[in-house]
C-alpha positions in Angstrom: 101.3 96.2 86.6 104.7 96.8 88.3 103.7 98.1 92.2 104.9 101.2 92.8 106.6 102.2 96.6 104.8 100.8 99.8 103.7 103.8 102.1 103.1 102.5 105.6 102.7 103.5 109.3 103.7 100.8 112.0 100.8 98.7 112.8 98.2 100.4 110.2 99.4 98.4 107.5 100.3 100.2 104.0 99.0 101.6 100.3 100.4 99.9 97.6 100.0 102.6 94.9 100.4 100.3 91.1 101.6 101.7 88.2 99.2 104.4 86.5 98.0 103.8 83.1 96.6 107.0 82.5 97.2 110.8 83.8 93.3 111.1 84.6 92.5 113.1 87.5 90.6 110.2 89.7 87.5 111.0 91.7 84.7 108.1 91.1 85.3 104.9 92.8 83.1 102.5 93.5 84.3 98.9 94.9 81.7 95.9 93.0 80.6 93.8 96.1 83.4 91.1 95.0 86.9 91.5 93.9 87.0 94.1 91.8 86.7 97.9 91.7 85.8 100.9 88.7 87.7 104.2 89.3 87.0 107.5 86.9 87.8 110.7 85.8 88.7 113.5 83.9 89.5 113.3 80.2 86.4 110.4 79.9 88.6 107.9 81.7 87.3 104.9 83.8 89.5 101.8 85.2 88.2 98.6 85.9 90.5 97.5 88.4 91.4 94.0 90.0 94.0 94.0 92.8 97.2 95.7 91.3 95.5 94.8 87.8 94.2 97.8 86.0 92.2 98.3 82.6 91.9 101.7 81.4 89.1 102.7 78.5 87.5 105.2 77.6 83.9 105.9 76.7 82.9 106.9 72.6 81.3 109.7 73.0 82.6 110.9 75.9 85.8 112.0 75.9 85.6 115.2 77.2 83.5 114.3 80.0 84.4 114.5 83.7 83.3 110.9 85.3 83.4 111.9 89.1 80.8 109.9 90.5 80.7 106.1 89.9 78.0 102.9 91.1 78.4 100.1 91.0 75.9 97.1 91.2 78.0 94.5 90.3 81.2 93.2 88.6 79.8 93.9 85.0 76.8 96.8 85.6 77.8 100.3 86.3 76.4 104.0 86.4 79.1 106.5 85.3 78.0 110.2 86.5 79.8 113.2 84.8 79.8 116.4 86.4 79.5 119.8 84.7 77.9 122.9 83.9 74.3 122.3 82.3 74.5 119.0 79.7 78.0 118.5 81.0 76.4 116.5 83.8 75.0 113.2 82.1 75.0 110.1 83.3 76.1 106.6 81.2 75.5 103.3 81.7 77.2 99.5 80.7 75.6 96.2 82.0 78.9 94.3 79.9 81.9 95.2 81.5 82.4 98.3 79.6 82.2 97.0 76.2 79.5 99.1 75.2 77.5 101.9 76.8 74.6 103.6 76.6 74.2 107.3 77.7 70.9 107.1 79.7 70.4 110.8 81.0 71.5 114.4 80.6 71.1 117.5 82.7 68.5 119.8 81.3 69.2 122.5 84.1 71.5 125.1 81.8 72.4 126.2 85.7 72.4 123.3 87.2 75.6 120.8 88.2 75.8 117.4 89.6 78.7 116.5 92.4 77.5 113.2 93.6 75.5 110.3 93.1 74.4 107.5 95.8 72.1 104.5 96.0 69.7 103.0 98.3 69.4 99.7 97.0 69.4 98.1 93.0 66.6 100.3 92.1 66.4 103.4 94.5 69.1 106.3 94.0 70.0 110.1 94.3 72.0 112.5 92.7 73.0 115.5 94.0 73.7 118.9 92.4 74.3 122.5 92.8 71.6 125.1 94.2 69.2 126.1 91.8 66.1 128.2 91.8 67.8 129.0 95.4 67.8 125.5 96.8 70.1 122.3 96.4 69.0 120.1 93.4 68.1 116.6 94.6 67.1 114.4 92.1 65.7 110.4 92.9 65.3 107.6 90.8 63.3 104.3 91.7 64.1 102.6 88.9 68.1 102.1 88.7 68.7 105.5 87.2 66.6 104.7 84.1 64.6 107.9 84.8 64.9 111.0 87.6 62.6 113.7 89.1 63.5 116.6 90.9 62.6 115.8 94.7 59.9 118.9 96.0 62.4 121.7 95.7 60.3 122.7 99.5 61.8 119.9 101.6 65.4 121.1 101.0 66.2 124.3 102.8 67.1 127.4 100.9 70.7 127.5 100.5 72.9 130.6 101.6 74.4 133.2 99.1 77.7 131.5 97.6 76.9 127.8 99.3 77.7 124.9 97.1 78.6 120.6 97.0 82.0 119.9 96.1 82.4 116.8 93.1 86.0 116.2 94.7 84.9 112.7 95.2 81.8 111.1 94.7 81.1 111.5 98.7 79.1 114.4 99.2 75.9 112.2 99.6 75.9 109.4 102.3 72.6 107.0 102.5 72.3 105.6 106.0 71.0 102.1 106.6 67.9 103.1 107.9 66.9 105.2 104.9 68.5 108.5 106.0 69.9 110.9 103.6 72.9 112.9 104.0 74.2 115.6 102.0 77.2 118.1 102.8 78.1 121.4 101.8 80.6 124.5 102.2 81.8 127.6 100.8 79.4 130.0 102.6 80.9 130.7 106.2 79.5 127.3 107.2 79.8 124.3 106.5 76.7 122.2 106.6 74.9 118.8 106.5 71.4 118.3 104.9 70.0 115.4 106.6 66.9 113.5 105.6 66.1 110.9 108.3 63.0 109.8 106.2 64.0 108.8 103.1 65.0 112.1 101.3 61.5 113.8 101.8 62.2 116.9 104.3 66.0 118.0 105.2 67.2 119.4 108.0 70.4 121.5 107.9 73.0 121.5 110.6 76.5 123.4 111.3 79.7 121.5 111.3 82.7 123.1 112.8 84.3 122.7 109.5 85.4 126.3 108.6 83.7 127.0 105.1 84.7 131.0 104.7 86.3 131.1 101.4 84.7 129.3 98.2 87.5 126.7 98.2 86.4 125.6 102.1 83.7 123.3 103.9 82.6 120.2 104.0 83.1 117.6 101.2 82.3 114.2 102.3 79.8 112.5 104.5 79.5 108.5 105.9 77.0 106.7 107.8 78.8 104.1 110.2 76.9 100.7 110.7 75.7 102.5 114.0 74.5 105.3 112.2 76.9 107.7 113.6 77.2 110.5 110.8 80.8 111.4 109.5 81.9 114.6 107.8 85.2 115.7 106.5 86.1 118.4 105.2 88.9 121.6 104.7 90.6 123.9 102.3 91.2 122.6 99.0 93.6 125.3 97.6 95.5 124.5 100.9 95.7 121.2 101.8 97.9 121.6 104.8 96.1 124.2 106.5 95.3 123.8 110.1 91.6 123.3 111.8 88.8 121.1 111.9 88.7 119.0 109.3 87.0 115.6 110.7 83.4 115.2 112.9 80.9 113.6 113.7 77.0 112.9 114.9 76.3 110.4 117.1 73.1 108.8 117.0 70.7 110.7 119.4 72.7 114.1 119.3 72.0 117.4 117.3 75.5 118.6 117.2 78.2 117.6 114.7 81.2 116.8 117.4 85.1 117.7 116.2 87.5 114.5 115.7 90.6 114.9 116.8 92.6 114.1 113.6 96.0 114.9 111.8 95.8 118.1 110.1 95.0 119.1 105.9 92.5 118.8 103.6 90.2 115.6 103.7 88.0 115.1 100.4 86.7 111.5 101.4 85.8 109.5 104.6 84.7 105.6 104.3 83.3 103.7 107.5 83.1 99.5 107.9 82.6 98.4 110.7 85.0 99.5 113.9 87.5 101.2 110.7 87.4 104.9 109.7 89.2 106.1 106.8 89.6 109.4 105.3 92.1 110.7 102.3 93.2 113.8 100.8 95.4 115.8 99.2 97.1 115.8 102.7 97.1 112.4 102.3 95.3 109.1 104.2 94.5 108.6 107.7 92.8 105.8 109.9 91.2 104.6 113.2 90.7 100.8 114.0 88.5 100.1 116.9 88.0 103.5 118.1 91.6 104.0 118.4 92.9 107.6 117.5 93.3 108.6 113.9 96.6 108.2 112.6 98.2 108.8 109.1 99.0 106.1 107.0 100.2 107.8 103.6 101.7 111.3 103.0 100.4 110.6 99.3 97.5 112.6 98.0 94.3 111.1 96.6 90.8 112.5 96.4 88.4 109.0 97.3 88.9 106.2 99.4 86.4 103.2 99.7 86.5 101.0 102.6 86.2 97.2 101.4 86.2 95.4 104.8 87.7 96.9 108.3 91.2 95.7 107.1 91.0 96.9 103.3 89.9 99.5 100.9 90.6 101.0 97.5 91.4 104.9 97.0 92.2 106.6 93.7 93.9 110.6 93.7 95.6 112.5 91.0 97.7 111.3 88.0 95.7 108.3 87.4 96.7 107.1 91.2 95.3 104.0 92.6 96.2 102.9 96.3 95.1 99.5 97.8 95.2 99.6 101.5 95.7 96.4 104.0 96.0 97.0 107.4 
């Protein structure tokens, strides 16, 4: 593929953004462990990306699906999670590359909606959906998604009128290397973070000073950092340029999500490695390296970003648009 413009900020390195191959709305990204990365989308589109190279297909089946939540366990083996009303929401599966797949599980909530899906390890995994029966739907797996269970609807409190998770990018569930589970929600006058410190038994839920007062506003992304410090970004989708908090944080010990000083708009993804911070959105991409002050390094807008080490990561936005970020 031809590269497209290099977008860079002195001393933050830049995003080279390839030539798309498809106009799919991008939200699922998931970065293999080696040197390649899957991407998804709208219109039942997934890339299967190496560097600047990029292989669009499609699944049979499944065109009409939404793919906005992607994992993968390796180079060849990966869990494609739709999202949408009732059996909208199913989730596929190819151990080959994408050369064939297998649709391994379907919603069978008519009111129920998946935004995100996150795992522990090769074997444990959650997936997060919409409130139903008056509480957030947490579903776990302990077998590699093969088969789910509705965690005990009682250990997740009961949501507020209007409250919801936003599928903008895969990120509204964050598993901590301890075990903890982290979910994040908006669009009810707060936005707030569900937060499981023992595995996703009992969540507690906590304010961010996100605003969330419209249905288009809160929180949409969560991150554990290596140190366990808890990140959360958020804003107003419908108006990505919109001043206020849209960046904080929980550092280990506390009980109160912290504002980041950041540059203003709408943030729909944060990624942590190491001492680097990253978080995109339509506003576009900004960074901190070794606690410095966030900076942006891209006007361009994207939906996900995916740290890869503290001097790289992947991100994928709107019109089928893949960045790759050095510093």
């Amino acid at each position: 593929m031809v590269a497209g413009p290099i977008l860079a900020a002195d001393g933050l390195g830049g995003i080279v953004m390839p030539a798309s191959p498809t106009d799919s709305e991008l939200r699922g990204l998931s970065p293999t462990g080696g040197k390649s990365y899957w991407a998804s989308g709208s219109k039942g589109w997934l890339i299967r990306g190496k560097g600047e190279r990029q292989d669009p297909m499609r699944i049979i089946g499944a065109e009409d699906l939404d793919f906005r939540g992607l994992h993968a366990f390796g180079d060849n083996h990966l869990l494609a999670m739709s999202a949408g009303p009732g059996p909208k929401s199913q989730l596929w599966r190819t151990k080959d590359g994408g050369k064939t797949w297998k649709r391994i599980f379907t919603n069978r909530d008519p009111d129920g909606f998946w935004d995100s899906i996150a795992f522990v390890d090769g074997r444990r995994g959650f997936i997060l959906g919409d409130p139903t029966q008056g509480r957030f739907t947490v579903l776990y797996t302990a077998d590699g998604g093969e088969t789910w269970a509705r965690l005990k609807p009682e250990g997740v409190p009961p949501a507020a009128p209007n409250e919801g998770a936003f599928a903008a990018s895969n990120g509204c569930v964050a598993i901590g290397k301890r075990g903890q589970v982290a979910f994040c929600t908006g669009g009810a006058g707060k936005a707030r973070v569900y937060l499981s410190r023992g595995g996703g038994g009992v969540f507690v839920a906590m304010d961010t000073p996100i605003l969330a007062d419209a249905g288009t506003k809160g929180a949409f992304a969560v991150a554990f950092g290596k140190d366990n410090t808890l990140w959360v970004c958020g804003g107003d989708y419908k108006n990505p340029t919109a001043k206020g908090v849209n960046l904080a944080r929980l550092d280990p010990g506390r009980v109160t999500f912290e504002p980041v000083d950041a540059p203003p708009g709408y943030l729909s993804s944060v990624s942590v490695d190491g001492s680097t911070v990253m978080a995109t959105g339509l506003a576009g991409t900004i960074v901190s390296r070794k606690g410095g002050a966030f900076e942006r390094v891209s006007p361009a807008p994207m939906n996900t970003v995916r740290l890869t080490s503290e001097k790289s990561g992947v991100l994928c936005g709107p019109g089928g648009s893949i960045g790759l970020w050095k510093a």
